[in-house]
C-alpha positions as CSV (number, residue, x, y, z in Angstrom):
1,X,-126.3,57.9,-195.9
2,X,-127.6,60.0,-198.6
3,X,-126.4,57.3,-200.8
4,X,-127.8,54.3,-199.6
5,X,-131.3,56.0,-199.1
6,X,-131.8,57.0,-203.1
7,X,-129.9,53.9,-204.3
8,X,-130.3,50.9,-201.6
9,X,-126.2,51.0,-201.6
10,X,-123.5,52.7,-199.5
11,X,-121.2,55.0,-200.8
12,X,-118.3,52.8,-202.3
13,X,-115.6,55.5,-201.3
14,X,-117.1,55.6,-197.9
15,X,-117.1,51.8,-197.3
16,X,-113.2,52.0,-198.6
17,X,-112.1,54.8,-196.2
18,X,-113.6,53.1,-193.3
19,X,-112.0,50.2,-194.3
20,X,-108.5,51.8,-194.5
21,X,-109.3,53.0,-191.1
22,X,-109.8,49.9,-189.1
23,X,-107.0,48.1,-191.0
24,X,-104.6,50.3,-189.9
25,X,-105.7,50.0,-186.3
26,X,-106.4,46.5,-186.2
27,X,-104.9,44.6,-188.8
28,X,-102.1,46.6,-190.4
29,X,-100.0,43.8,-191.4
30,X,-102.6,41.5,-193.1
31,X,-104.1,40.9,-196.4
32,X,-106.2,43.4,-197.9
33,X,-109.1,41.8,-197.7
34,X,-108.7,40.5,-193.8
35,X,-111.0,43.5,-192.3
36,X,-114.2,42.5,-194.8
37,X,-113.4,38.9,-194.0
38,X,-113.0,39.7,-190.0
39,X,-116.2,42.1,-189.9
40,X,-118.6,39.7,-191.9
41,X,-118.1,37.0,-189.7
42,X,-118.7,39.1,-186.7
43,X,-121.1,40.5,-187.9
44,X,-123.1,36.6,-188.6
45,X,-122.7,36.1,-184.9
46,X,-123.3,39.2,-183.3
47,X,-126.6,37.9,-181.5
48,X,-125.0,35.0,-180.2
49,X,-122.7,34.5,-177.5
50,X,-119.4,34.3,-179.8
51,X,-117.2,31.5,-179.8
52,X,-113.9,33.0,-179.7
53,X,-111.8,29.7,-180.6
54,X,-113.8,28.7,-183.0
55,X,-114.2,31.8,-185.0
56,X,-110.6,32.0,-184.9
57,X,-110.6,28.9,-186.5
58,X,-112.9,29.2,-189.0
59,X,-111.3,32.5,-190.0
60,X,-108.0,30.7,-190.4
61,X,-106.1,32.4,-187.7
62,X,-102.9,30.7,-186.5
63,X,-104.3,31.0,-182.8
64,X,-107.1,32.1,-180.8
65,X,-104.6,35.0,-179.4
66,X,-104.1,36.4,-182.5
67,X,-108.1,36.6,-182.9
68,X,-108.3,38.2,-179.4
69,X,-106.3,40.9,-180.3
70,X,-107.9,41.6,-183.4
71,X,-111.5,41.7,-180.9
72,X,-109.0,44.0,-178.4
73,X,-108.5,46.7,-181.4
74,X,-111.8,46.9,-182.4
75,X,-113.3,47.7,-179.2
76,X,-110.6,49.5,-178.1
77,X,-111.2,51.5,-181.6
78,X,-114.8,52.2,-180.3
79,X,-116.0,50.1,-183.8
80,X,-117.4,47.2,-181.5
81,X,-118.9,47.1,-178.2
82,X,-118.8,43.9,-175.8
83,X,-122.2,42.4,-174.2
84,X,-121.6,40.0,-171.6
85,X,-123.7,38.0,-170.2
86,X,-125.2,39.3,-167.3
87,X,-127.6,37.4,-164.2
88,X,-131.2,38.7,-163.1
89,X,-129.4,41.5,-161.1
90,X,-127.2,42.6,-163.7
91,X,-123.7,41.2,-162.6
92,X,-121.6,39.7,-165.0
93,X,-121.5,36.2,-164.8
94,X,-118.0,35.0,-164.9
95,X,-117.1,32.0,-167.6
96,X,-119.5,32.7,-169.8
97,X,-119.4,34.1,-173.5
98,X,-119.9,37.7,-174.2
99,X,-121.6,38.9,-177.5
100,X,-119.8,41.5,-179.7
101,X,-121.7,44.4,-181.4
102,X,-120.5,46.4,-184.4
103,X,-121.0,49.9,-182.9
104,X,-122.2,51.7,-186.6
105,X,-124.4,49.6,-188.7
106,X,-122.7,50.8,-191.6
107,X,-119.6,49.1,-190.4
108,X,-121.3,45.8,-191.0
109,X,-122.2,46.7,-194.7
110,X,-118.8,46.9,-195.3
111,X,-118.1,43.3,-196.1
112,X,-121.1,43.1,-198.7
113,X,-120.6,46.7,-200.0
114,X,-116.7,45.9,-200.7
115,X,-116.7,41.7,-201.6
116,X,-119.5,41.1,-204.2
117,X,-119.7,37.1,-202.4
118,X,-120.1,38.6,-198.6
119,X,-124.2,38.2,-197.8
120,X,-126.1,41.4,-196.1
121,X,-126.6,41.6,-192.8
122,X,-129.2,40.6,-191.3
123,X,-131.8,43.4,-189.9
124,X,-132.6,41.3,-187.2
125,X,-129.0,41.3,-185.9
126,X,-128.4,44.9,-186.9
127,X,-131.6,45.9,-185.0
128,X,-130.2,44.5,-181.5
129,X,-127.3,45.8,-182.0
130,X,-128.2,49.4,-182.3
131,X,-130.6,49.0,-179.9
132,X,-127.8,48.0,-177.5
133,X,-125.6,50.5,-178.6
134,X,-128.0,52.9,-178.3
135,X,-128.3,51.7,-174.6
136,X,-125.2,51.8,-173.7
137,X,-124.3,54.9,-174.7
138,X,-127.6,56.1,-172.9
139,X,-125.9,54.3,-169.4
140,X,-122.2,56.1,-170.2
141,X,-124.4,59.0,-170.2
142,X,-125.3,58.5,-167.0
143,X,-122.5,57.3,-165.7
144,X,-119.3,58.5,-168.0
145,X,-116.8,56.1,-168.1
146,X,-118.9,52.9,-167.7
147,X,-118.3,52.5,-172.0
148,X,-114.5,52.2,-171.5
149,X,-114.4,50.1,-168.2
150,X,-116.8,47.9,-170.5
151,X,-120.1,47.9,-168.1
152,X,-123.0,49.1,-169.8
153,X,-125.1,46.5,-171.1
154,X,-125.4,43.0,-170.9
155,X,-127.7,39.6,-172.2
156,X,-129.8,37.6,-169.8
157,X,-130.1,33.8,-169.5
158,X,-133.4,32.4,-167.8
159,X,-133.4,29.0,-165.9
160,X,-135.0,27.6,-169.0
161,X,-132.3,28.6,-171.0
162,X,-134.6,31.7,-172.8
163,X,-132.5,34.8,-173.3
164,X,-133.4,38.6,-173.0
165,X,-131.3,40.3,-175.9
166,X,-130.6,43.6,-173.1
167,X,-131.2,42.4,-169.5
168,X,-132.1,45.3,-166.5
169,X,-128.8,47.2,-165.5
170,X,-128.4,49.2,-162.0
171,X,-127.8,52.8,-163.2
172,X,-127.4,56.1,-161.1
173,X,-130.5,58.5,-161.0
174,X,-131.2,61.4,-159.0
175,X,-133.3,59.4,-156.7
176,X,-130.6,56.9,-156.5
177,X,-129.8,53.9,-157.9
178,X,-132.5,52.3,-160.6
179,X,-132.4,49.5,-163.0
180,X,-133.0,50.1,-166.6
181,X,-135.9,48.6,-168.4
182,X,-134.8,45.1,-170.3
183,X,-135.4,45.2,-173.6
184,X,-135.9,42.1,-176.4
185,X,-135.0,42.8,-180.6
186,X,-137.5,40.7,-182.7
187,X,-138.0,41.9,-186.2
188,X,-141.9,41.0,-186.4
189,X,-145.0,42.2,-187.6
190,X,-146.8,40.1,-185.8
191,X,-147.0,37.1,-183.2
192,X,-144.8,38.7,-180.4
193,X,-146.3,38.2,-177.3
194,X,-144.9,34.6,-176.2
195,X,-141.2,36.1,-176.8
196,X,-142.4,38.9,-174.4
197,X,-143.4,36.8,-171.6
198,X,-139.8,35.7,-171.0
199,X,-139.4,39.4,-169.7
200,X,-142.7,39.5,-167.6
201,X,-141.6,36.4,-166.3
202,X,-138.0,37.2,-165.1
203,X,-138.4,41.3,-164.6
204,X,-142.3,42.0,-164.8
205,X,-142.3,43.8,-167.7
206,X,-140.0,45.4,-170.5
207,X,-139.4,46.3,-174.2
208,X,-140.0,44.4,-176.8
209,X,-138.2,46.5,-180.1
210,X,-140.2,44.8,-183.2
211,X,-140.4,45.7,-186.5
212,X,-144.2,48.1,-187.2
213,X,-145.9,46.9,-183.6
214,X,-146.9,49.3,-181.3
215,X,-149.0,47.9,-178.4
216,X,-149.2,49.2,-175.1
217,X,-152.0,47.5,-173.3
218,X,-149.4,45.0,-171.3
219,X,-146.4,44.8,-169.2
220,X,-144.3,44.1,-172.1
């Protein structure tokens, strides 16, 4: 961290240990190069529901099975963190696509900090995904064990096909059970309050995480 803060770059050693890490407990038999490869594309499509056939295409896997695994070890590795898609109650809603956060940000720079061609993240996408990290380890807090059964958070799609990043979750509380607030990632300075109404609309109110905006004077 040190590092990156008086140079804008991580720690090459770093990036290569953590690399040598999840190799060994996700792809110990490929190419050197197959964990940058693997992270940087999940890392593009973290906000988006991910297409797990077609990403196993695209990354040149001989099948989607072999992908799935690969997805398995991560999250069974703690390095990534499912988000399914969830209705306006918070159950999961079956068929759908989950998204798939990188659980450290850092683990996303390792693509660009390790392959000069890989791109940088996008602080968009890394900014929902810590926020949803963050949340879910806030809900396995309150209830311990709902990281590893996977049901902390989850995305939200409206009838008019909007989506809330982080939608409301039933939680435990000492005055029973509660929902958590449902919380939106747009990296803005300015403009914010249309995204916001999706949340008024479906929950009444919630978060909206931007980038230097602080404004309290609404539901949102």
């Amino acid at each position: 961290m040190h590092a990156f803060e008086t140079s804008g770059h991580h720690d090459r050693g770093y990036l290569e240990d953590l690399q040598a890490w999840l190799r060994r407990d996700i792809d110990p038999d490929g190419p050197q190069e197959s964990i940058p490869l693997l992270l940087g594309t999940l890392s593009s499509r973290a906000t988006s529901p991910l297409n797990r056939a077609d990403t196993a295409n695209d990354l040149g896997y001989a099948s989607k099975n072999t992908f799935d695994r690969r997805l398995a070890r991560l999250v069974n590795s703690f390095a990534a963190l499912l988000c399914p898609q969830r209705n306006q109650h918070g159950r999961t809603v079956t068929g759908t696509q989950a998204k798939l956060y990188l659980v450290d940000p850092i683990i996303s720079w390792i693509p660009n900090g390790l392959r000069s061609a890989a791109a940088q993240p996008d602080f968009t996408s890394l900014t929902e995904q810590a926020i949803g990290v963050a949340l879910a380890r806030a809900i396995d807090t309150l209830e311990p064990g709902k990281w590893i059964a996977g049901d902390t958070i989850g995305y939200e799609r409206t009838n008019s096909a909007n989506e809330i990043d982080l939608t409301a979750i039933s939680v435990h509380s000492t005055v029973g059970p509660q929902q958590t607030v449902p919380i939106d990632s747009k990296w803005v300075n300015k403009s914010w309050r249309r995204e916001a109404l999706t949340m008024e609309a479906q929950h009444g109110n919630g978060i909206l995480a931007t980038k230097t905006i602080l404004d309290l004077d609404h539901p949102t």
